[in-house]
C-alpha positions as CSV (number, residue, x, y, z in Angstrom):
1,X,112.1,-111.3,-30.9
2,X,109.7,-110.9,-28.0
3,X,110.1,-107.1,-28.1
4,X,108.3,-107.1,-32.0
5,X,105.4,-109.6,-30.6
6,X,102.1,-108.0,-31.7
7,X,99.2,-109.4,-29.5
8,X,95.7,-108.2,-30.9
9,X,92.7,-108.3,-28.4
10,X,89.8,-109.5,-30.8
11,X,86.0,-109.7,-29.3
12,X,85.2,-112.0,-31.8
13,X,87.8,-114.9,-30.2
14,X,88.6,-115.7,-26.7
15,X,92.3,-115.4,-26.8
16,X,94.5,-113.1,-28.0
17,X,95.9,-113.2,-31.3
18,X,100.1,-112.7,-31.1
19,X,102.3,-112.7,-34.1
20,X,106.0,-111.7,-35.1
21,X,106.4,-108.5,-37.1
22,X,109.6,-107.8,-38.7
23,X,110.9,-104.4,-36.6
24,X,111.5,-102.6,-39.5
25,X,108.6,-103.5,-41.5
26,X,106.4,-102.5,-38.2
27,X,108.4,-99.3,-38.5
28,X,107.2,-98.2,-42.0
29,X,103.6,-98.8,-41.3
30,X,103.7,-96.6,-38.0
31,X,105.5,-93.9,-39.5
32,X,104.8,-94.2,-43.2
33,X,101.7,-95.9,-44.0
34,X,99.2,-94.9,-41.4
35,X,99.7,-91.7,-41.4
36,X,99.3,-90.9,-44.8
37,X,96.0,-93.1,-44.9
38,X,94.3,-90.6,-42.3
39,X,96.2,-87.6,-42.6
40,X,96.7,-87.3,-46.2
41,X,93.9,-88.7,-46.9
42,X,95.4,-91.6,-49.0
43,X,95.3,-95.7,-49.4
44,X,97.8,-97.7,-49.3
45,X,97.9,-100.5,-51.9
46,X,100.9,-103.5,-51.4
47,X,101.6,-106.5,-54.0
48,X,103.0,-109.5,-52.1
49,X,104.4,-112.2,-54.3
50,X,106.4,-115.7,-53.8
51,X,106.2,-119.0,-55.1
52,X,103.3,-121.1,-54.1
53,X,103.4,-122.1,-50.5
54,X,106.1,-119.7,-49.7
55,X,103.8,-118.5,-47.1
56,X,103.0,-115.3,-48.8
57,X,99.3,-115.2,-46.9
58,X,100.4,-115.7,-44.2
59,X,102.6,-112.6,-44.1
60,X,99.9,-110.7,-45.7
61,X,97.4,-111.5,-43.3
62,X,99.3,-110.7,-40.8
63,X,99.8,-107.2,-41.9
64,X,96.1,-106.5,-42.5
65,X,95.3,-107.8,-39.1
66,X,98.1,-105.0,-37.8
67,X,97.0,-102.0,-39.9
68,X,93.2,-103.1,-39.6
69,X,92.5,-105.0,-36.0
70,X,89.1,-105.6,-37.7
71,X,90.1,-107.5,-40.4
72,X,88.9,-110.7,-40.7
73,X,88.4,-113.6,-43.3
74,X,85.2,-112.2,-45.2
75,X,87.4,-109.3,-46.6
76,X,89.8,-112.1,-47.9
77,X,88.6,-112.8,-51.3
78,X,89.8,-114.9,-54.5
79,X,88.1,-113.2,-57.6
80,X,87.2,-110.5,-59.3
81,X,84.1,-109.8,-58.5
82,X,84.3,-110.7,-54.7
83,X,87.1,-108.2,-55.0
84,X,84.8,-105.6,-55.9
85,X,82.1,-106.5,-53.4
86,X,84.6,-105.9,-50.4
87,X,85.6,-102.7,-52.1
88,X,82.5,-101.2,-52.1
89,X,80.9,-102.9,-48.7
90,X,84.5,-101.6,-46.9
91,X,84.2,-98.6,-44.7
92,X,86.9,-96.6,-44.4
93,X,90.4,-97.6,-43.2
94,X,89.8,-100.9,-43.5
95,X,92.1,-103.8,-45.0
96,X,91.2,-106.0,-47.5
97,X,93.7,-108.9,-49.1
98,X,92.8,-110.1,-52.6
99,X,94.2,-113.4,-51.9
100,X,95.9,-115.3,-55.2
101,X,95.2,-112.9,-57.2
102,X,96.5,-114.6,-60.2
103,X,96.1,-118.4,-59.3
104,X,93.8,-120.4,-61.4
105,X,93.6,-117.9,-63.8
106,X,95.0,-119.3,-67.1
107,X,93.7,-117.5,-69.8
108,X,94.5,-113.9,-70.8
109,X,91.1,-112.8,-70.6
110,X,91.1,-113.9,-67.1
111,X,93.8,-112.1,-66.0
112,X,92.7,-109.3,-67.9
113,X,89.9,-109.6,-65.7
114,X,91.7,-109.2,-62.6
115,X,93.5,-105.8,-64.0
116,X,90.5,-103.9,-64.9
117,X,89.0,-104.6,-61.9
118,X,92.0,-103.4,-59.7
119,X,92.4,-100.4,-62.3
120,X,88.6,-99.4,-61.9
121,X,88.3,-99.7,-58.2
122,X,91.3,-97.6,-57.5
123,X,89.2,-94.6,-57.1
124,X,86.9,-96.4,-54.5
125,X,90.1,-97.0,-52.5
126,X,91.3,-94.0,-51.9
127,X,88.5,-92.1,-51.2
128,X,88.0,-94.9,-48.7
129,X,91.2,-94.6,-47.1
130,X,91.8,-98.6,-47.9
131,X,94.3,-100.8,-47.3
132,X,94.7,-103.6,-50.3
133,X,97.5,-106.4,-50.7
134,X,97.5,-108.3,-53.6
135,X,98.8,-111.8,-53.2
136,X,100.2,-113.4,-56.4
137,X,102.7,-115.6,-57.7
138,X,104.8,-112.9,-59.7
139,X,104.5,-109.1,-59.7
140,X,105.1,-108.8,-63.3
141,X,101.4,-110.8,-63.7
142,X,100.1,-107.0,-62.3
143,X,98.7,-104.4,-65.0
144,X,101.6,-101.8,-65.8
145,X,99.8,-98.7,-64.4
146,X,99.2,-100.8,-60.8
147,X,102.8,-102.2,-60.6
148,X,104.4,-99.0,-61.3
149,X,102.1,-96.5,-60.2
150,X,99.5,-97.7,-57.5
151,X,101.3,-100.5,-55.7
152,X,103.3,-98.6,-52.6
153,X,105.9,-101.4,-52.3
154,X,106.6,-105.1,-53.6
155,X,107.1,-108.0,-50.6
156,X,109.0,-110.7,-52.6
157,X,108.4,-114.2,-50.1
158,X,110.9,-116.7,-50.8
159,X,112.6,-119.7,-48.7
160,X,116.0,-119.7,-47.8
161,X,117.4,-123.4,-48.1
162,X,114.4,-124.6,-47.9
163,X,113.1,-122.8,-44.9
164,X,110.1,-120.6,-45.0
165,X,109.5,-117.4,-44.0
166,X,112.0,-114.7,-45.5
167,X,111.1,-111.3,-47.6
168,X,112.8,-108.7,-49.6
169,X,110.9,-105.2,-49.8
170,X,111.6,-103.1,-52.9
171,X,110.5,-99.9,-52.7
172,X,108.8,-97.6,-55.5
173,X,111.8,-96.6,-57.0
174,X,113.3,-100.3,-57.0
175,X,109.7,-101.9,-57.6
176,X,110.1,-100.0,-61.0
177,X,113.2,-100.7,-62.4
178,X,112.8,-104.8,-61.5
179,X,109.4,-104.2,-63.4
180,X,110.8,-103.0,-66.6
181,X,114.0,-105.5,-66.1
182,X,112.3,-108.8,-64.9
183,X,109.0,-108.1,-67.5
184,X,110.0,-110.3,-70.6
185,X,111.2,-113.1,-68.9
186,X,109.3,-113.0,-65.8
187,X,113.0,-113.4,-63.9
188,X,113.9,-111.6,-60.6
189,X,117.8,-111.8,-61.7
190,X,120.0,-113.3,-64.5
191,X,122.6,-115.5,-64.2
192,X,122.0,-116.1,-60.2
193,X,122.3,-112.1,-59.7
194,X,119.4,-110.3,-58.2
195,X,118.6,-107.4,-61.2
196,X,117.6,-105.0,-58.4
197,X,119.5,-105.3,-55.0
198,X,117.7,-104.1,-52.0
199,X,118.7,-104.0,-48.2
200,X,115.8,-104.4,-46.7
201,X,115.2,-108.1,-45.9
202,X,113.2,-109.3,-42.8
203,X,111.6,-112.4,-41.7
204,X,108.0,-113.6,-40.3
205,X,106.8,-116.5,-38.8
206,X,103.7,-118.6,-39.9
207,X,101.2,-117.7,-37.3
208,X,97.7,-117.5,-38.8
209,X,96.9,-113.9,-37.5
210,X,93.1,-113.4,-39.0
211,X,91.6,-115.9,-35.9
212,X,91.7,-119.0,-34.0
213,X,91.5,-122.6,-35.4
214,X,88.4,-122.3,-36.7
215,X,88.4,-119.5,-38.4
216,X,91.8,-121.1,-40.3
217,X,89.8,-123.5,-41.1
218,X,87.1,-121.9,-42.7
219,X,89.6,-119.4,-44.6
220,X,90.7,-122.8,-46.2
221,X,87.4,-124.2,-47.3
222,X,86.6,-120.6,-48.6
223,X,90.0,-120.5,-50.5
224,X,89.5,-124.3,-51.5
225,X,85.7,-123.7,-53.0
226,X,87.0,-120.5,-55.0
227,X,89.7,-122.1,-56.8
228,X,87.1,-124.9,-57.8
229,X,84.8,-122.7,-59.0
230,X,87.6,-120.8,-61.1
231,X,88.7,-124.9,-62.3
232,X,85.2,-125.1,-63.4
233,X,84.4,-122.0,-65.5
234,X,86.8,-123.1,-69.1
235,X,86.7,-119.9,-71.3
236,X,83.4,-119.6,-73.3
237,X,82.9,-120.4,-76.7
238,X,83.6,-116.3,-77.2
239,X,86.8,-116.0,-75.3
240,X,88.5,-119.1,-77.3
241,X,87.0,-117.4,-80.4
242,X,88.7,-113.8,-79.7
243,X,92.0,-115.3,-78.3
244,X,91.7,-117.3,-81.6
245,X,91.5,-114.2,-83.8
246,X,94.4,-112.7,-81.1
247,X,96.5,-115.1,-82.2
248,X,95.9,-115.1,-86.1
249,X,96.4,-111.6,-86.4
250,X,99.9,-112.1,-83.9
251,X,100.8,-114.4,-86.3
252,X,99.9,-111.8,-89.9
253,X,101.8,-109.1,-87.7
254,X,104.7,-111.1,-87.6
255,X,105.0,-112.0,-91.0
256,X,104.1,-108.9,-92.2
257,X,106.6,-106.9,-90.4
258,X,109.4,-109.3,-90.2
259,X,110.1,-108.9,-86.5
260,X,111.7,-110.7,-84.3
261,X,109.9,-111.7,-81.3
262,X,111.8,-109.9,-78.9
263,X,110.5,-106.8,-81.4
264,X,107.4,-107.9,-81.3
265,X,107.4,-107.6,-78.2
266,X,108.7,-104.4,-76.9
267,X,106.2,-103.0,-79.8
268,X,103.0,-104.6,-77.6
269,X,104.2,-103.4,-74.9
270,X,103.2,-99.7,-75.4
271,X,100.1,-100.5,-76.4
272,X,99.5,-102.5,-73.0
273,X,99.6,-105.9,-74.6
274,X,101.5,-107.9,-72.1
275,X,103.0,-111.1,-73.7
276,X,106.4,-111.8,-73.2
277,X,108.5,-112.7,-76.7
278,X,108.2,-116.4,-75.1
279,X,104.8,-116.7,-75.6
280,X,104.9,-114.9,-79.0
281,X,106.9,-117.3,-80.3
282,X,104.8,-119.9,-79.3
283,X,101.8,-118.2,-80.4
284,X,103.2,-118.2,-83.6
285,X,104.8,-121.4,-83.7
286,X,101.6,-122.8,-84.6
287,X,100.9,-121.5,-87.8
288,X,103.8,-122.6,-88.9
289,X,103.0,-125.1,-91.8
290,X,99.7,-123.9,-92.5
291,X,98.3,-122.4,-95.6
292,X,97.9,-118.7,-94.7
293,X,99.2,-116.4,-97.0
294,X,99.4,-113.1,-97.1
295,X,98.4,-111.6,-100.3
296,X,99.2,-108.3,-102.0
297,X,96.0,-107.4,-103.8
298,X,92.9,-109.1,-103.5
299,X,90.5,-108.4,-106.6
300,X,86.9,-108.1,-105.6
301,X,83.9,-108.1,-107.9
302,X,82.4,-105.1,-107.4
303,X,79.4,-104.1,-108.9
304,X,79.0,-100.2,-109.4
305,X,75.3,-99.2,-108.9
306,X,73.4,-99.5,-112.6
307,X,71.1,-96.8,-113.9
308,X,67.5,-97.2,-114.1
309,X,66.5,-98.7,-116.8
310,X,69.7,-100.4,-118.1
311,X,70.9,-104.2,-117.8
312,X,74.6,-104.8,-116.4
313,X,75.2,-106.1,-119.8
314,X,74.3,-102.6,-121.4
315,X,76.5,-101.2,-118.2
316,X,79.6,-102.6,-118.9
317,X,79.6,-102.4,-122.6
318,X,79.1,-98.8,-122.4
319,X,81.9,-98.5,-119.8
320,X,84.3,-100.0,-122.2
321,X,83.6,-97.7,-125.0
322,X,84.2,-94.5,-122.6
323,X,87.6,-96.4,-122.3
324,X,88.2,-96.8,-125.9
């Protein structure tokens, strides 16, 4: 263990900062990641994801503070738009950690806010050369074209009989196909068997690797204050308006088409609409009972424009004698 010890000489604290560093991962960044940020001129985007207090920070603090000795917690941030300020106030090479990405976030509009701004800022990332990881509580919450395309690797954090610390790293290839497995049920495996099996397993420690006490304990008043301020902004009288609507016309589709919700489903899904066939159903579930039906033919009262000169009356009567 002592031989994959990482001690990091900041100015900004008066002792060291040391952390374990799974050998393997440590491996892949020297020979792998780096390289391709400078040489290649590339970024390197990660998605780390684990149940809540799995310890999935911790892990990805720890890398950024490896890849980026300069990171530190004001390139930690909670939201979307603090998300975008470090991406454009980040010089290049740096490391940035969009920390619960997903937490806090429970309506769709929300989390469709989070996507577009990872999807937007792509282009400000490589041209910077930037390191991102995305801390969430499931990969499959990430926009298709990130989880599939962008994202270099997934970190799964999990416990192990309930002790903390463990990972499994799926790579693009395997990222992909647990992506289009796991999607519709947000599941890892099925019947207690993993859906993608991958080798590469390590472990980490939780050492708080951005600074000393202090700065722990302001990363935890910053973290604390953002997901109050995300408790405290409810959708607006617009968003419940438009999910309303979402869900009406969900809810025609159905019945219109005749379905199923596992249909349903895979049809969204190519236009990007990312609901799983659970929450279709219970979309739909409640109009059931209600009065909304769906009508053929609809007769309108349409008035044709009258010529000058002529009542409506005179109008219509002489429309009925062209018809005789």
């Amino acid at each position: 263990m002592k031989s994959n010890v990482v001690t990091i000489n900041d100015p900004n604290y008066e002792k060291p900062i040391t952390f374990y560093l799974d050998p393997k991962l440590k491996k892949n960044f020297d020979e792998k990641i780096l390289p391709n940020l400078h040489k290649r001129d590339k970024d390197a985007v990660i998605a780390i994801d684990g149940l809540e207090g799995s310890g999935k920070s911790t892990l990805a603090f720890q890398i950024a503070k490896y890849i980026d000795h300069s990171f530190n917690i004001n390139r930690i941030v909670f939201d979307p738009e603090g998300f975008r300020d470090a991406i454009f106030k980040a010089t290049k090479g740096q490391a940035i950690v969009f920390d619960e990405a997903f937490t806090g976030f429970s309506s769709r509009a929300s989390l469709s806010a989070v996507n577009r701004a990872l999807v937007s800022l792509m282009m400000q990332m490589r041209q910077k050369n930037l390191i991102v990881i995305i801390v969430l509580p499931t990969f499959f919450l990430l926009d298709k074209y990130v989880a599939l395309f962008r994202t270099k690797f997934l970190i799964h954090v999990y416990e192990n009989k309930g002790v903390r610390g463990y990972f499994r790293i799926y790579n693009r290839k395997k990222k992909k196909y647990l992506y289009l497995m796991g999607k519709q049920t947000y599941s890892y495996g099925r019947n207690g068997k993993h859906y993608v099996r991958t080798s590469f397993k390590g472990r980490f420690y939780g050492v708080f690797a951005v600074g000393d006490d202090k700065a722990e304990l302001d990363y935890r008043d910053k973290k604390a204050k953002a997901l109050e301020a995300t408790e405290k902004n409810p959708m607006t009288s617009g968003q419940v308006k438009y999910r309303e609507q979402r869900d009406l016309l969900l809810y025609l589709l159905k019945e219109t088409t005749k379905m199923t919700y596992q249909q349903l489903d895979n049809f969204l899904q190519d236009y990007e609409f990312s609901l799983s066939f659970q929450q279709i159903a219970k979309i739909c579930s409640k109009f059931k009972g209600t009065d909304i039906r769906l009508e053929e033919k609809e007769e309108l009262d349409i008035v044709e424009d009258v010529p000058e000169g002529k009542s409506e009356e005179e109008s219509r009567s002489e429309d009925k004698s062209e018809e005789k």
